[in-house]
DOROPA-328359 format. One record per residue (C-alpha): y, z, x. Coordinates in steps of 0.1 Angstrom, whole numbers, padded with zeros to 4 digits, always signed. Each point is the difference from the previous one (the first is absolute). Layout:
BEGIN
YZX
...
% end
This chain:
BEGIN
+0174+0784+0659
-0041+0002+0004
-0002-0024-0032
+0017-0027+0027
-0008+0012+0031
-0026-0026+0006
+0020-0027-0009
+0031+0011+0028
+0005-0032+0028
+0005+0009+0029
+0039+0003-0003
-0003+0024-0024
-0025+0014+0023
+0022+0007+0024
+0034+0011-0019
-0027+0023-0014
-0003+0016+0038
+0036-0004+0009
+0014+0016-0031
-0011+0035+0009
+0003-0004+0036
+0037-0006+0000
+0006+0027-0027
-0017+0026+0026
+0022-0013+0029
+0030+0002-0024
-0006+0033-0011
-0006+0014+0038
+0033-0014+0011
+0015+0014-0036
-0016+0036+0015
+0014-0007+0039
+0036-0007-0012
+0011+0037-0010
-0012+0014+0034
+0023-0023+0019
+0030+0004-0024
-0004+0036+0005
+0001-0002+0038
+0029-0023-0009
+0016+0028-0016
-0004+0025+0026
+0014-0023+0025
+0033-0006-0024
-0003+0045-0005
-0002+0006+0032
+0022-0022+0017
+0022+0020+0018
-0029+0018+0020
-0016-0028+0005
+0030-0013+0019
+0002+0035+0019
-0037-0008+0016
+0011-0039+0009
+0024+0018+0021
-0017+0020+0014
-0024-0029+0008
-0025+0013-0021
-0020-0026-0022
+0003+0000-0035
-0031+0012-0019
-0007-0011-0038
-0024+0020-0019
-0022-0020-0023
-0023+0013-0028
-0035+0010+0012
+0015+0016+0030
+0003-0029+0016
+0033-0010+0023
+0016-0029+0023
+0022+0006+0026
+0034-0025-0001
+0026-0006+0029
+0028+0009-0019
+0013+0001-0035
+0007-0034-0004
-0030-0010+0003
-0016+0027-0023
+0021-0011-0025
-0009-0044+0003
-0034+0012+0006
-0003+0017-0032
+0022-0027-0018
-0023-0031+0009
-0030+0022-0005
+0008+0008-0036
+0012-0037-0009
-0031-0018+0014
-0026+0025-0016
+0026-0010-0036
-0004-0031+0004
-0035-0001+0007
-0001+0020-0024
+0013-0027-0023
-0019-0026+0012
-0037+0019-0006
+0012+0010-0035
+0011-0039-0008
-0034-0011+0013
-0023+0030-0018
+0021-0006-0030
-0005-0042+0000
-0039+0006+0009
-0006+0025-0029
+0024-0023-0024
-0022-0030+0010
-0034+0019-0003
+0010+0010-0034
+0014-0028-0017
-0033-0023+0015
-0020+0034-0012
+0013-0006-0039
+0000-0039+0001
-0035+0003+0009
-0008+0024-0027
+0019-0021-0023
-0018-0025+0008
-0033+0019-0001
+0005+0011-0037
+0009-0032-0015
-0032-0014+0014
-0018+0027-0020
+0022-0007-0031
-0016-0033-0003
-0029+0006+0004
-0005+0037-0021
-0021-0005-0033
+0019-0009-0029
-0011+0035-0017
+0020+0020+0034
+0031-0022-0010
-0003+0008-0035
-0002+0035+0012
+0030+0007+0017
+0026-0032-0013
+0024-0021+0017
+0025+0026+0004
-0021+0028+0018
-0016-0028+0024
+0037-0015+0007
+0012+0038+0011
-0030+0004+0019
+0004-0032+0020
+0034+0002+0007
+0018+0037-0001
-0032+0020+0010
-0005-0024+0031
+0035+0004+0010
-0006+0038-0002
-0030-0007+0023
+0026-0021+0027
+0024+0035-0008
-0024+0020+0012
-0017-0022+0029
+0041+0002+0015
+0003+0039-0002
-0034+0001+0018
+0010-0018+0029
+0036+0011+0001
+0002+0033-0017
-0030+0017+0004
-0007-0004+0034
+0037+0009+0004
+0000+0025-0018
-0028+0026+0015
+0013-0014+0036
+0034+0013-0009
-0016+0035-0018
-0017+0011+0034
+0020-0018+0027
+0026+0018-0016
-0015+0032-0004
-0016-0002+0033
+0036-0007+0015
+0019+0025-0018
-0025+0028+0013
+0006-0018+0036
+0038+0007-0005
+0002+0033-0013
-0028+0025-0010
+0021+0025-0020
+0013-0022-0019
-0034-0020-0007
-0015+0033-0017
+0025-0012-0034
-0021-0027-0003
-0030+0024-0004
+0018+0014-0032
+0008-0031-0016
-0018-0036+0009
-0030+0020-0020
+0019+0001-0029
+0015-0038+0003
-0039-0008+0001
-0005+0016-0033
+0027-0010-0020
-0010-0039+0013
-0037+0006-0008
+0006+0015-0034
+0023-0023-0012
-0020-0032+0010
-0030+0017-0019
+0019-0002-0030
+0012-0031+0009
-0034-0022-0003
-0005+0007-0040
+0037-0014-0005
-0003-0032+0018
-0034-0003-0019
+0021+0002-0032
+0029-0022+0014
-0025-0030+0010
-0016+0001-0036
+0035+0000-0017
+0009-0034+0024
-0030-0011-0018
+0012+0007-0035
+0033-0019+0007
-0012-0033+0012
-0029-0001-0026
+0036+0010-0023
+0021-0028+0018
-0029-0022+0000
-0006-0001-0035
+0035-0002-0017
+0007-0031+0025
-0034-0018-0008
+0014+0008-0043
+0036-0007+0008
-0005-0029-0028
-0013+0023-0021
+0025+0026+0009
+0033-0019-0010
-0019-0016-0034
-0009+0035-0012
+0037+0018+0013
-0020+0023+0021
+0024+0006+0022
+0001+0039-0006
-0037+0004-0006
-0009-0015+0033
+0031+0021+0019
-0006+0035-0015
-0038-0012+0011
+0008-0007+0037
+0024+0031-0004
-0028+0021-0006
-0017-0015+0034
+0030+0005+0019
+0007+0032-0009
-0034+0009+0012
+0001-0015+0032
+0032+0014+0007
-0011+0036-0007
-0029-0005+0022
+0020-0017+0029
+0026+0028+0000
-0030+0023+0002
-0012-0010+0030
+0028-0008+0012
+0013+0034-0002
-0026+0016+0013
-0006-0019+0032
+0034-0002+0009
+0002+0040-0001
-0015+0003+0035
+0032-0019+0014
+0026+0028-0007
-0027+0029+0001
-0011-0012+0038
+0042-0002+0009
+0004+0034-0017
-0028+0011+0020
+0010-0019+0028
+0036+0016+0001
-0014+0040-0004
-0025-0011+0033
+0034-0010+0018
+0015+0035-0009
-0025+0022+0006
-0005-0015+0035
+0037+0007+0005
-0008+0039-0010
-0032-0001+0023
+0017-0012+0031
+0030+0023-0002
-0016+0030-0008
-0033-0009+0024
+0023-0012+0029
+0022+0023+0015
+0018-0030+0022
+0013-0016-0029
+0036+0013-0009
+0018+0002-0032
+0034-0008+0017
+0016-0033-0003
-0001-0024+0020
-0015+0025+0032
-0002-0016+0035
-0035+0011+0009
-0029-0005-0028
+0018-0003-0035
-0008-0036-0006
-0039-0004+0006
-0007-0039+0005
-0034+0006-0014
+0012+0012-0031
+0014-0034-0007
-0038-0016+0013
-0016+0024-0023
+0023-0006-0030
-0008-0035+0007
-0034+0006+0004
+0000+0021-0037
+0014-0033-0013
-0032-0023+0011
-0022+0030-0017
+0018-0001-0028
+0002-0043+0001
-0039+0000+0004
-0004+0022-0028
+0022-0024-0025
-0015-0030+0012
-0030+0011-0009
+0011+0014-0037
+0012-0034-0007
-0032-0014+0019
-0019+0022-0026
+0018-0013-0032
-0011-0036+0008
-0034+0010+0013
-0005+0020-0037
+0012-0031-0016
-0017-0028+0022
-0036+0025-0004
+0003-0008-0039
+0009-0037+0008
-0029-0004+0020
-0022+0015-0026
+0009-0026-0027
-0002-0026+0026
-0033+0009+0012
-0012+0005-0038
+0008-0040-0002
-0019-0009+0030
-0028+0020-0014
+0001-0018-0030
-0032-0027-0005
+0004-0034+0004
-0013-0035-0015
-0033-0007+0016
-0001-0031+0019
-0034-0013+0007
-0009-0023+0027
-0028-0028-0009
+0004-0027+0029
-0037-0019-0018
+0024+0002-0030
-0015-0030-0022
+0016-0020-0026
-0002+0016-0036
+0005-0017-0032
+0029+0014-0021
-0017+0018-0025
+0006+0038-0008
-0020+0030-0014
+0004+0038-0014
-0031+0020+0002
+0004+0029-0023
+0037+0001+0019
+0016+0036-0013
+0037+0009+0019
+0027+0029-0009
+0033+0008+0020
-0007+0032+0014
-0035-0010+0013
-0016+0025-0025
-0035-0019-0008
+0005+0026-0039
+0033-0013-0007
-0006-0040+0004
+0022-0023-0016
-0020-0028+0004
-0037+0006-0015
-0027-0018+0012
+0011-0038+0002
-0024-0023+0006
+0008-0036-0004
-0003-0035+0025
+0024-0026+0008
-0019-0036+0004
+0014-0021+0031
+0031-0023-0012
+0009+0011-0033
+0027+0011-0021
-0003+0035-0014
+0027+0026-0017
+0001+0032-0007
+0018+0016-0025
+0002+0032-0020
+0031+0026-0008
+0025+0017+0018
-0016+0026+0023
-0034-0018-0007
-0010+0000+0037
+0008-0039+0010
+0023+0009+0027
-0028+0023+0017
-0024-0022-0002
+0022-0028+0019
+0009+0030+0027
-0036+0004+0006
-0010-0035+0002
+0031-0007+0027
-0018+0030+0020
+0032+0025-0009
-0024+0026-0016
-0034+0007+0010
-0023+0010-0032
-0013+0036-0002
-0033-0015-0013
-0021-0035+0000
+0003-0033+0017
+0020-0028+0010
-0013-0035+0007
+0016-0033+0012
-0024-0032+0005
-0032+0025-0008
+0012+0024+0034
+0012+0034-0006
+0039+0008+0011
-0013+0021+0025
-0020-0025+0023
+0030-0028-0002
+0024-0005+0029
+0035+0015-0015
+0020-0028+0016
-0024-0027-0014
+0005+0022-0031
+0034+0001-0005
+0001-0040+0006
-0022-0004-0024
+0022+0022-0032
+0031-0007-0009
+0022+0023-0025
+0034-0007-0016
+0010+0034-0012
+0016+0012-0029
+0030+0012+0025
+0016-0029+0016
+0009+0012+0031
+0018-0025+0021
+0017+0008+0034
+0031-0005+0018
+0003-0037+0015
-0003-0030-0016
-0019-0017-0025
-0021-0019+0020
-0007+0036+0024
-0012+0019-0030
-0025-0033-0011
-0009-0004+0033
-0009+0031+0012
-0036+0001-0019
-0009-0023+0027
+0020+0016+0030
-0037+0020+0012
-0027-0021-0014
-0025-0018+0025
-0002-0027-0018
+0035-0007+0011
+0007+0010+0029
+0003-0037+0020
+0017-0017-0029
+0033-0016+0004
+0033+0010-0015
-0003-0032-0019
-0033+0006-0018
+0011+0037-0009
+0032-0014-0014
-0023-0027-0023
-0022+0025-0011
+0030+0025-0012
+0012-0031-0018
-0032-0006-0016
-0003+0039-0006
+0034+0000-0018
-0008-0032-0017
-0032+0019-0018
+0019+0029-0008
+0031-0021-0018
+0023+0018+0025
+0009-0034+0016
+0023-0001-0029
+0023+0027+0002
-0002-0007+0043
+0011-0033+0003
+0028+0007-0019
+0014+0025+0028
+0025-0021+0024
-0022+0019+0029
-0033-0007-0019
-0028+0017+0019
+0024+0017+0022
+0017+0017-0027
+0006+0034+0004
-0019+0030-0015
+0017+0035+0001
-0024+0033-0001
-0026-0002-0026
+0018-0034-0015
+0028+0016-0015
+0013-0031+0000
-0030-0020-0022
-0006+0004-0034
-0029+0016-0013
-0020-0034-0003
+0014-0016+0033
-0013+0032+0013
-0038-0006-0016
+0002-0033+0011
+0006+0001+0034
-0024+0032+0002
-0025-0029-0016
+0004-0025+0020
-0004+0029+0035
-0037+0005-0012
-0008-0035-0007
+0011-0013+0035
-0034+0020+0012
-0019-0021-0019
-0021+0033-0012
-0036-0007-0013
+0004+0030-0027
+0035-0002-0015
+0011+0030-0020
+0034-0003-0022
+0006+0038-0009
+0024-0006-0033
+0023-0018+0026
+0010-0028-0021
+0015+0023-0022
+0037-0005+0007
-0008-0042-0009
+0009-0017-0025
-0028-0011-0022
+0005-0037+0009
+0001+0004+0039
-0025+0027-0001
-0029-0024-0016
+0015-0031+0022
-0010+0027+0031
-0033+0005-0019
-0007-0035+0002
+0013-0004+0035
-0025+0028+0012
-0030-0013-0024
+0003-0037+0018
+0010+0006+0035
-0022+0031+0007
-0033-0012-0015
-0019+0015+0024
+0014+0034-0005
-0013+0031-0022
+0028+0008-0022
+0006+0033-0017
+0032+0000-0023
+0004+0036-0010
+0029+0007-0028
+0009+0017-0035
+0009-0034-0013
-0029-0020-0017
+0014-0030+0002
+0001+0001+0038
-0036+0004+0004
-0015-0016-0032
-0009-0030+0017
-0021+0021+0029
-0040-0011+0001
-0007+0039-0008
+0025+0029-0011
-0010+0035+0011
+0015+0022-0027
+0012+0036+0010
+0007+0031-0014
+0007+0036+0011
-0021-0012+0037
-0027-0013-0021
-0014-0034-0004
+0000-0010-0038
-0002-0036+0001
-0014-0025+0024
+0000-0037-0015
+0018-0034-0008
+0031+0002-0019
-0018-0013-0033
-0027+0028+0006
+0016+0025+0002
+0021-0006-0032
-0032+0004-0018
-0016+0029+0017
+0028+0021+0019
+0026+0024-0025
+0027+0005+0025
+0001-0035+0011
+0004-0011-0032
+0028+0026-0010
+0019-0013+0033
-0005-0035-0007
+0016+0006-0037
+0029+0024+0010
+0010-0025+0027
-0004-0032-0025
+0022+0019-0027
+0023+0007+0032
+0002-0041+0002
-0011+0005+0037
-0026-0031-0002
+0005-0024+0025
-0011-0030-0027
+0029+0011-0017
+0023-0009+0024
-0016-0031+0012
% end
């Protein structure tokens, strides 16, 4: 609750204060109740003497726990007395437990919702190397099942555990009150209870450790056989993939039953325990009292009121003592949920600077000795020492293998990675002294990964301009012209106008519902409505078709002259036409010229260029 407690209004404020407040007035009336019901029941034993004194015009005299006493008229009015007393201190009763219960249910749902809320923030804005880190999966359980533990535990604070140790000593404080002999069987075994609940939530923290990491390993299991379902059915993997979740499951339900097990042993120990306390009280009182007699039934002293107030009394010992058990089992898991959670918020994010005499920069880009692994470990870079300049309003590729380092170096120009060594420079300023909102106007990347999200087609184009400055007083209608034009560039004006609902079509999650070029296209056409000064296409033309993918070549080339262009890809032929190529391989830069240059002084270019050709990939081919 302390990672929110500063962002609590005022309501939540004050259900925050209430909460506990009614839970204590509940609880005091809970511990009032059995003294009354036991005067009750020495009114109902005792009856017929009690009639004996009204005749004699003697007032009737209840005893009350505490040694306190009120003098009635007659019995009558003993008996309503008692009556209303005991159902107005029920139903009040009622009415604080409703409230407490309300104000710690609204505390801790607001509690959760504003962690919630407090971790996504930090999701989007962790380095790309902490997502990397931990995966989609662990970050999804962390946002959603370990904040609810967190709202799990934030309840059985307010409710529980202030109940719980008001129930422990009122009750214990009562049942001395009531009857001493039979108090000294709590001596013998509430120390026990306490041990068998302390060592058994000991063992229980390890166990929940184990159970969280398993819930891990299942949703990075579910997660990945639904992301290869395609894959799944082409390859008949159906029993691969279920003896592999088996595997999971089996494993989480060994560790669930674990500490299950073992935390829900303090329930039956504490009523075993529970039950001897009741009957070695019994053996106290009737071998310490010599007033109590074994006869059935006797007139005098047989039935002892304050045996049923201290029975009672055991019950609220014994309640306080569960409710705290089950308090712990939460608190052990909700202590390992806040660790993970707290390990995300720890987590670094993406510097932002702040530059408000932020000038105008030409579009030009430059690696100065740039060198870059995952892992941040400066001896085990990927990338070695690239060092290489972008001139303002070109076209430039680059190309090289599989696993040649392309994509990394398209992840550090978009600011996702941060190099382990060298610099970075846009218009002649280093990164580091340009304002990140100016910054991230000024790149635009369409990823390999088309993601696209729920909506509509003109929502997913749109939203690259939702937060820009630069368009914050223009009007529906210009937005809507310049997604038109954007879509026009990227050829997806096509495919859209073809939809009965055109722009308005719908897109399902991820654009389940597009094909693998519609997808590109529309992912195209979301960076080009920012009209960014350095435009990088990270082999995301890939799913095109050779004739639409050079008609949005030549789109780009004559509608965004004044725009650097970097075209990074495997195929030659989408990047021949570039002013420069820069030519990697295994993170190194190998080549750094024209197309015709580099046929006559770079090897690998030349091998590509030839395995493609013999491929029939060339684009003059076709045209």
């Amino acid at each position: 609750m302390g990672l929110v407690l500063k962002e609590f209004n005022n309501k939540i404020r004050t259900a925050l204060i209430l909460a506990p407040f009614f839970t204590f007035a509940q609880i005091v009336i809970d511990l009032i109740i059995p003294s009354f019901l036991a005067s009750a029941i020495s009114v109902v034993f005792s009856i017929d003497k009690l009639k004996q004194d009204e005749s004699g015009g003697k007032t009737i005299s209840v005893d009350f726990i505490g040694g306190a006493n009120i003098n009635f008229a007659n019995v009558r009015e003993a008996q309503i007395v008692l009556a209303t007393t005991v159902i107005l201190l029920a139903l009040c009763e009622l009415f604080f437990g409703l409230i407490s219960i309300y104000c710690a249910s609204y505390v801790s749902a607001n509690t959760s919702f504003l962690l919630r809320k407090k971790i996504f923030a930090k999701l989007m804005r962790i380095t790309t190397p902490s997502h990397d880190h931990y995966g989609s999966s662990t970050l999804l359980v962390r946002l959603t099942n370990d904040a609810y533990l967190m709202e799990v535990i934030v309840f059985d604070f307010l409710s529980l555990i202030i109940r719980a140790p008001l129930l422990f000593i009122g009750g214990l404080v009562f049942a001395v009150t009531t009857n001493q002999d039979m108090s000294i069987s709590l001596l013998i075994t509430f120390p026990l209870i306490l041990l068998v609940i302390g060592i058994l939530n000991r063992k229980s923290i390890p166990l929940f450790k184990e159970n969280q990491k398993s819930v891990d390993k299942i949703n990075e299991r579910v997660e990945e056989d639904v992301s290869g379902y395609k894959v799944i059915q082409s390859f008949n993997l159906h029993s691969f993939t279920n003896n592999k979740f088996k595997i999971a499951n089996e494993g989480w339900k060994k560790n669930s039953t674990s500490s299950l097990f073992i935390n829900s042993l303090n329930i039956p120990f504490t009523f075993f325990l529970s039950s001897l306390t009741i009957i070695i009280a019994l053996l106290l009182v009737f071998q310490l009292d010599s007033s109590v007699s074994v006869d059935p039934l006797p007139q005098d002293a047989a039935i002892r009121p304050n045996i049923f107030a201290f029975f009672q009394y055991n019950f609220y010992i014994v309640l306080g003592l569960i409710l705290t058990s089950l308090t712990m089992v939460n608190f052990n898991r909700s202590r390992v949920a806040l660790g993970r959670i707290k390990d995300i918020l720890s987590q670094p994010e993406i510097k932002t600077i702040t530059n408000k005499d932020q000038k105008e920069l030409l579009p030009t880009l430059e690696f100065r000795n740039i060198s870059f692994g995952l892992g941040n470990k400066n001896n085990n870079n990927f990338l070695q020492n690239l060092s290489f300049k972008f001139e303002a309003y070109k076209t430039y590729g680059i190309v090289g293998p599989t696993g040649s380092g392309k994509s990394l170096i398209a992840n550090i120009i978009g600011g996702l990675y941060e190099p382990n060594e060298g610099e970075i420079l846009i218009g002649g300023e280093k990164i580091q002294s340009i304002d990140s909102l100016y910054l991230s106007e000024m790149i635009g990347i369409v990823f390999q990964q088309n993601i696209l999200f729920k909506g509509t087609i003109s929502s997913n184009i749109k939203i690259g301009i939702e937060t820009r400055s630069d368009w914050k007083n223009q009007s529906d209608l210009q937005k809507n012209e310049a997604m038109k034009n954007a879509a026009k560039i990227a050829c997806a004006d096509t495919f859209i106008e073809k939809f009965s609902d055109s722009y308005d079509h719908n897109v399902e999650q991820l654009g389940k519902n597009l094909s693998g070029g519609q997808k590109q296209r529309v992912a195209i056409a979301r960076t080009l409505i920012t009209k960014p000064r350095i435009l990088v296409f990270d082999d995301s033309m890939s799913a095109l078709d050779a004739l639409t993918e050079k008609k949005v070549r030549e789109n780009i080339e004559n509608d965004l002259k004044l725009t650097t262009k970097i075209i990074i890809s495997q195929n030659i032929n989408s990047i021949k036409h570039a002013d420069k190529i820069l030519v990697i391989d295994n993170g190194r830069i190998v080549g750094f010229d024209s197309d015709q240059k580099l046929m006559k002084n770079c090897s690998l270019y030349q091998k590509m260029k030839e395995s493609q050709k013999d491929l029939g990939g060339d684009f003059d081919a076709v045209n």
